[in-house]
C-alpha positions as a Markdown table, in Angstrom:
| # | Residue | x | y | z |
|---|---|---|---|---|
| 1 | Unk | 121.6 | 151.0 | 70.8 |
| 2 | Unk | 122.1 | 150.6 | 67.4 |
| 3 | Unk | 124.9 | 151.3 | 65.2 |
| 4 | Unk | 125.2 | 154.6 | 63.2 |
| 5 | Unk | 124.4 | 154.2 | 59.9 |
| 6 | Unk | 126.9 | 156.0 | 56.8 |
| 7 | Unk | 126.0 | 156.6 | 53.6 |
| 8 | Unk | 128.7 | 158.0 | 51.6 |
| 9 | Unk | 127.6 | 159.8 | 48.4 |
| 10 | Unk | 129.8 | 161.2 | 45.7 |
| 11 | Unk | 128.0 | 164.5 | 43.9 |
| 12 | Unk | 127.9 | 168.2 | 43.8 |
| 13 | Unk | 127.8 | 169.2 | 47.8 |
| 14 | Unk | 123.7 | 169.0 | 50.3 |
| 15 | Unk | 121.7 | 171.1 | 51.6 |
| 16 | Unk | 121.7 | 169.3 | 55.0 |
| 17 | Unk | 121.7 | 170.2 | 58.2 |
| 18 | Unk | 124.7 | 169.8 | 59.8 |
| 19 | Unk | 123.5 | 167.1 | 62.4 |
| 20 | Unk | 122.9 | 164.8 | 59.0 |
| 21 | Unk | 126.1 | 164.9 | 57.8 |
| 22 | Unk | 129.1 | 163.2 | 59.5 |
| 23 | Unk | 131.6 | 163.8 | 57.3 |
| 24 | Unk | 132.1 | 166.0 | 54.2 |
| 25 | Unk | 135.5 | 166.8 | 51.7 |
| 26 | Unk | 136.2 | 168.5 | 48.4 |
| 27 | Unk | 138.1 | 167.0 | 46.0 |
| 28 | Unk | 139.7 | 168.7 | 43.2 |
| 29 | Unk | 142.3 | 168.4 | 40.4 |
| 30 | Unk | 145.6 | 169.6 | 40.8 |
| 31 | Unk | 148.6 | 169.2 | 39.0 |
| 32 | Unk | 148.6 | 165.4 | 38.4 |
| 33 | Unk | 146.9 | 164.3 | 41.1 |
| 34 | Unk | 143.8 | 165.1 | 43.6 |
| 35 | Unk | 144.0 | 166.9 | 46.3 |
| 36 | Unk | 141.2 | 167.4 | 49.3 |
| 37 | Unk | 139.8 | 170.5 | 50.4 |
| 38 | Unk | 137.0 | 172.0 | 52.3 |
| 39 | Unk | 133.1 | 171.5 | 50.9 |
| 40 | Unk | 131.9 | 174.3 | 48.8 |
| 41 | Unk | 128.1 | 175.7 | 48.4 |
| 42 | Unk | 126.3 | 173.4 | 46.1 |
| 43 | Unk | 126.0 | 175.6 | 42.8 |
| 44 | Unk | 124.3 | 173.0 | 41.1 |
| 45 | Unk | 121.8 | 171.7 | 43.2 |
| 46 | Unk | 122.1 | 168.3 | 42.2 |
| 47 | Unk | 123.8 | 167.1 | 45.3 |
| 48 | Unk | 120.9 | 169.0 | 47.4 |
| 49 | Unk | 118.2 | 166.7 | 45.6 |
| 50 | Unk | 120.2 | 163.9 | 45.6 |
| 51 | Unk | 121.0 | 164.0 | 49.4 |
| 52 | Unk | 117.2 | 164.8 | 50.1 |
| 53 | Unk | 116.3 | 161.6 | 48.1 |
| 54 | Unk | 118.3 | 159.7 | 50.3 |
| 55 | Unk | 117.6 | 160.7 | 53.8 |
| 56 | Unk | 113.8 | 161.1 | 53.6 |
| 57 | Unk | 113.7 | 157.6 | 53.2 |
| 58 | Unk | 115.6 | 157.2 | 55.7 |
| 59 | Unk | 116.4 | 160.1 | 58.4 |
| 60 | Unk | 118.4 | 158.3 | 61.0 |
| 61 | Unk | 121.3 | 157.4 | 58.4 |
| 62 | Unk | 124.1 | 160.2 | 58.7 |
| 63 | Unk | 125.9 | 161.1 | 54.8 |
| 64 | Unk | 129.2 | 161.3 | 54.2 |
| 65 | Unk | 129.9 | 163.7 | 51.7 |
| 66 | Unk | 132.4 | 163.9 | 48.8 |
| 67 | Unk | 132.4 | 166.9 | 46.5 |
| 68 | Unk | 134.0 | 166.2 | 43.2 |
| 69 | Unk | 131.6 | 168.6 | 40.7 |
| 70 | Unk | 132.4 | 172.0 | 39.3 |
| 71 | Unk | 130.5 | 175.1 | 38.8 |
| 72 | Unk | 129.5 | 173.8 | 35.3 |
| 73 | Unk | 128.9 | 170.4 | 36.5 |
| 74 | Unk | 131.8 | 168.2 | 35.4 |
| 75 | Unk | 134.2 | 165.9 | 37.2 |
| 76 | Unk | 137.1 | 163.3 | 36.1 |
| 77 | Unk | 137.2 | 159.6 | 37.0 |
| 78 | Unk | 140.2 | 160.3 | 39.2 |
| 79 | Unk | 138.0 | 163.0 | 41.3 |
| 80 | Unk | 135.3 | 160.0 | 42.1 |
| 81 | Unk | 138.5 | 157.1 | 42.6 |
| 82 | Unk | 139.4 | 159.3 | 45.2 |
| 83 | Unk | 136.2 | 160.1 | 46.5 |
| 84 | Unk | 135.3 | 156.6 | 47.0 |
| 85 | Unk | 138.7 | 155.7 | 48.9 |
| 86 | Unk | 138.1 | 158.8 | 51.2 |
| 87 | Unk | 134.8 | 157.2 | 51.6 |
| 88 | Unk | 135.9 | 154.0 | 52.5 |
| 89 | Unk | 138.1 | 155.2 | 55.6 |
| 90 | Unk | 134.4 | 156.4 | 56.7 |
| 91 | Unk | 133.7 | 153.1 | 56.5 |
| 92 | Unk | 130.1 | 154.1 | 55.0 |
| 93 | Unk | 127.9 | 150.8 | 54.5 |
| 94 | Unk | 126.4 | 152.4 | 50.9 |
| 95 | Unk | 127.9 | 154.7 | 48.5 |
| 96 | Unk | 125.8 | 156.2 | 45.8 |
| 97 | Unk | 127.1 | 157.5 | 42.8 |
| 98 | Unk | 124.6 | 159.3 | 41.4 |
| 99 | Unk | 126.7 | 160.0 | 38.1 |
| 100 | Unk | 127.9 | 158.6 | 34.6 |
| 101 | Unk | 130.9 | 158.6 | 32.8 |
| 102 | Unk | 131.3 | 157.7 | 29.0 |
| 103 | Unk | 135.0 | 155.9 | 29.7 |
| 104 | Unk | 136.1 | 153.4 | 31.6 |
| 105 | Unk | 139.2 | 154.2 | 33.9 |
| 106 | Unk | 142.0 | 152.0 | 35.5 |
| 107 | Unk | 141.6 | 154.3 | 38.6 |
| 108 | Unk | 137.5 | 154.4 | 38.8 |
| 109 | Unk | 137.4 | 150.7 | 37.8 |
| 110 | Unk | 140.0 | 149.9 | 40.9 |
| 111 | Unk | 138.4 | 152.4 | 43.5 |
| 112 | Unk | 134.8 | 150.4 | 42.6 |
| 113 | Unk | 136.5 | 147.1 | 42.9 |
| 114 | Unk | 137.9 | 147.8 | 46.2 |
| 115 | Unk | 134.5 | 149.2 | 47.9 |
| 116 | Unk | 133.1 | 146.0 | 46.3 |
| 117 | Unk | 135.6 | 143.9 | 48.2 |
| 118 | Unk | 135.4 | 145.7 | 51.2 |
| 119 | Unk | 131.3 | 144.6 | 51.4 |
| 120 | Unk | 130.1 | 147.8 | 50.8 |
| 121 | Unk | 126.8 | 148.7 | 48.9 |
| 122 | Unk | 128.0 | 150.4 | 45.8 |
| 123 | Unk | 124.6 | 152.0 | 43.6 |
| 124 | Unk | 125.5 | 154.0 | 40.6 |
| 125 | Unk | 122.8 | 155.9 | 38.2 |
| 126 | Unk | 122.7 | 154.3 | 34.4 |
| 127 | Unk | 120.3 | 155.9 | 31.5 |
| 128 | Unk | 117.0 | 153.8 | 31.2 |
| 129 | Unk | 118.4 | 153.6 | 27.5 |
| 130 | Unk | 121.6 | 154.1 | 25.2 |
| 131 | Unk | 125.4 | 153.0 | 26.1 |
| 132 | Unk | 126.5 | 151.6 | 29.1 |
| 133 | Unk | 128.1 | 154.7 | 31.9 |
| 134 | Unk | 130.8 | 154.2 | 34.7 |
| 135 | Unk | 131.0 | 153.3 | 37.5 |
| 136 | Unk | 127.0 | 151.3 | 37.0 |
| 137 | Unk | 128.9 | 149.1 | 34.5 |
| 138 | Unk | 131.1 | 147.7 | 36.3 |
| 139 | Unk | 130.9 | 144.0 | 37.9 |
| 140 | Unk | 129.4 | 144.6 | 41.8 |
| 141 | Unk | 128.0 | 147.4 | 41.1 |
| 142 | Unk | 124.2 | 148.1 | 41.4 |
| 143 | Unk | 123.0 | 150.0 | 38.2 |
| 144 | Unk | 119.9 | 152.0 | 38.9 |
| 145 | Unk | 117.5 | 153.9 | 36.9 |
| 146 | Unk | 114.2 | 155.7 | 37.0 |
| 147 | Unk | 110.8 | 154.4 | 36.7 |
| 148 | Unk | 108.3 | 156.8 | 36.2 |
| 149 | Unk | 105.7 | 154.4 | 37.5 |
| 150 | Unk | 107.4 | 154.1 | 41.3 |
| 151 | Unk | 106.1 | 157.1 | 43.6 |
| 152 | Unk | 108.1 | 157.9 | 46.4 |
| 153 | Unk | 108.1 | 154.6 | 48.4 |
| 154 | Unk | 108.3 | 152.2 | 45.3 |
| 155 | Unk | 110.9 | 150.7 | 43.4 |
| 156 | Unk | 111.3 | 148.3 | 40.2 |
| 157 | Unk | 113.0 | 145.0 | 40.2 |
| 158 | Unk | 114.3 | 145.4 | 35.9 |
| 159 | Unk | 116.9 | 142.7 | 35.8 |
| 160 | Unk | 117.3 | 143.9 | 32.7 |
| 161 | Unk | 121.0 | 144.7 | 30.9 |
| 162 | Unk | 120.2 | 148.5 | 31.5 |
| 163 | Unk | 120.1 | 148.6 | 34.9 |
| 164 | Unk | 119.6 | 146.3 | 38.0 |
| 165 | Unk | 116.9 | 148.4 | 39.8 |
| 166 | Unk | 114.9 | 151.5 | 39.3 |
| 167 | Unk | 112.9 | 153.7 | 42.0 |
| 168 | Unk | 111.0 | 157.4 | 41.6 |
| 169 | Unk | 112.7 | 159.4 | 39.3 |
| 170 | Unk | 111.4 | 162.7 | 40.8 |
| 171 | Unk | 113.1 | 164.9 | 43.3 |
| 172 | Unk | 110.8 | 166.1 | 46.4 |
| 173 | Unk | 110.0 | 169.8 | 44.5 |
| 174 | Unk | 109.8 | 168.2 | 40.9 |
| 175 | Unk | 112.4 | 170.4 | 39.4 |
| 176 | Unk | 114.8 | 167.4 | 38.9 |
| 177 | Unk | 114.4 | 164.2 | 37.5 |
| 178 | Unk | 116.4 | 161.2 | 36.0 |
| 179 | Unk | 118.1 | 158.3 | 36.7 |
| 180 | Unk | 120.3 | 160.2 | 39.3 |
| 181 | Unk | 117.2 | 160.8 | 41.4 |
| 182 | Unk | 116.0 | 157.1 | 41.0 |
| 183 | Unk | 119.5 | 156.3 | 42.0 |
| 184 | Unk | 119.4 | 158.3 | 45.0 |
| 185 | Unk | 115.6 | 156.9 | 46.2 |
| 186 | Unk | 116.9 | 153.7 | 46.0 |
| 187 | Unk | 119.9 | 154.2 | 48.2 |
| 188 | Unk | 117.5 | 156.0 | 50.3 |
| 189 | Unk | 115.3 | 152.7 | 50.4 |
| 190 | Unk | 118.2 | 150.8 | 51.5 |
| 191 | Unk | 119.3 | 152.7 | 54.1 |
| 192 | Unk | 115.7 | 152.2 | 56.0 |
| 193 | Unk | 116.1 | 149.0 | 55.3 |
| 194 | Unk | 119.6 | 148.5 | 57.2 |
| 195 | Unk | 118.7 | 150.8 | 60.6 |
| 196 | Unk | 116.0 | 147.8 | 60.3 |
| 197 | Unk | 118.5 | 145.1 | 59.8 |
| 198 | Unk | 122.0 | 146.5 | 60.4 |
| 199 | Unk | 123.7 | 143.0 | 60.3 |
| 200 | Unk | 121.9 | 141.7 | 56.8 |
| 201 | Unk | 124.5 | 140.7 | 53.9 |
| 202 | Unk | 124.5 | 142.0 | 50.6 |
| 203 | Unk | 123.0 | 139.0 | 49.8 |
| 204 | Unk | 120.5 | 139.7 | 51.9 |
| 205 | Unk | 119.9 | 142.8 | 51.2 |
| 206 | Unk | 119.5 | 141.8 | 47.2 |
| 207 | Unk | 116.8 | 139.4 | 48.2 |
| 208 | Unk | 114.8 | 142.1 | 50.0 |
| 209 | Unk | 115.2 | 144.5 | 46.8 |
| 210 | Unk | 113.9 | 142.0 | 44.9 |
| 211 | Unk | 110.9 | 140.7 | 47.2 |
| 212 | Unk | 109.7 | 143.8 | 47.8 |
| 213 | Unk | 110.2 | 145.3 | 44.7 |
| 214 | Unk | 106.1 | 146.9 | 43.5 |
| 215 | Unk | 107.2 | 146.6 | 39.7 |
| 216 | Unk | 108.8 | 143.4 | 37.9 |
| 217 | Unk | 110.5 | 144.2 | 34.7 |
| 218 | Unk | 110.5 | 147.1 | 32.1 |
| 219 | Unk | 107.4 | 149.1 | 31.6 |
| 220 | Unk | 105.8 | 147.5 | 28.6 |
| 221 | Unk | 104.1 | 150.3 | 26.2 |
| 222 | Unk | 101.0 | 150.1 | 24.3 |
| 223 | Unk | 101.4 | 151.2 | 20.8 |
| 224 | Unk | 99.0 | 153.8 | 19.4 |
């Protein structure tokens, strides 16, 4: 029998049922610190789509679920930092972080470092163009985009200083799109691939990306 598999994902909450989910918390400012609490309804959505991405790729894998968004759809590095240590003591083989932040922070910068370290799978969404975003920019960390050329069971190999990877940038009802949703594919792609190969490296599991990967590089535009 093989291992369960955890995904942890930072967002806004899922639409799951509750046999896909092993694990879920709220985290939320207060006073100077963070404190946990139970998961909330997903008012945005995003988390809904972004945990969809993930599992129809790959069903068997079981989310862990930290909710760090608001009603209007903001959250603080602290909020993630501890997200990602909470996900950590699920010892989750992924986390996806299918979110940016303009600044760099001691705490988000440590929290990444650590789940790095500790050999887990860290993919975090990064704009196809424009200034770098946290946590994607950070050494370890895989930074993924969308490619509108990759359907649902395709992703790109960029290698380029915007991101590492890119996969389908559409959710499953094509109301969202972005990098966030070609961040969450490609976790999704990864997961399959480790109920496959539940004892591959990271190293490993780089190679395979890259191997299989149906696109090579940037799209390259014809002019008018």
């Amino acid at each position: 029998m093989k291992p369960e598999l955890r995904i942890g994902m930072v967002d806004s909450g899922h639409g799951l049922a509750p046999g896909q989910v092993a694990s879920a918390c709220r985290f939320e400012l207060a006073g100077l610190g963070v404190q946990q609490g139970e998961l909330l309804e997903d008012a945005l959505g995003h988390g809904s789509a972004v945990a969809e991405a993930i599992t129809s790729r790959a069903g068997e894998a079981r989310l862990c679920v930290a909710q760090v968004f608001d009603q209007r759809g903001v959250t603080t590095a602290l909020q993630v930092a501890a997200a990602i240590d909470w996900l950590l003591g699920c010892e989750v083989r992924v986390i996806n972080l299918s979110l940016g932040l303009r600044e760099d922070r001691p705490a988000l910068s440590q929290a990444c470092q650590a789940a790095v370290e500790a050999g887990v799978l860290v993919c975090a969404s990064s704009p196809a163009q424009g200034a770098p975003v946290y946590p994607a920019a950070y050494p370890g960390v895989l930074a993924v985009t969308g490619d509108a050329r990759c359907d649902a069971g395709q992703w790109t190999w960029l290698d380029s200083p915007q991101a590492c990877f890119a996969a389908c940038v559409r959710s499953a009802d094509a109301r969202l799109s972005g990098a966030s949703l070609g961040c969450a594919a490609l976790s999704g792609h990864l997961a399959a691939y480790l109920q496959q190969q539940p004892t591959a490296s990271n190293a490993e599991v780089l190679v395979w990306l890259q191997e299989n990967a149906h696109y090579r590089g940037v799209e390259r535009r014809r002019g008018p």
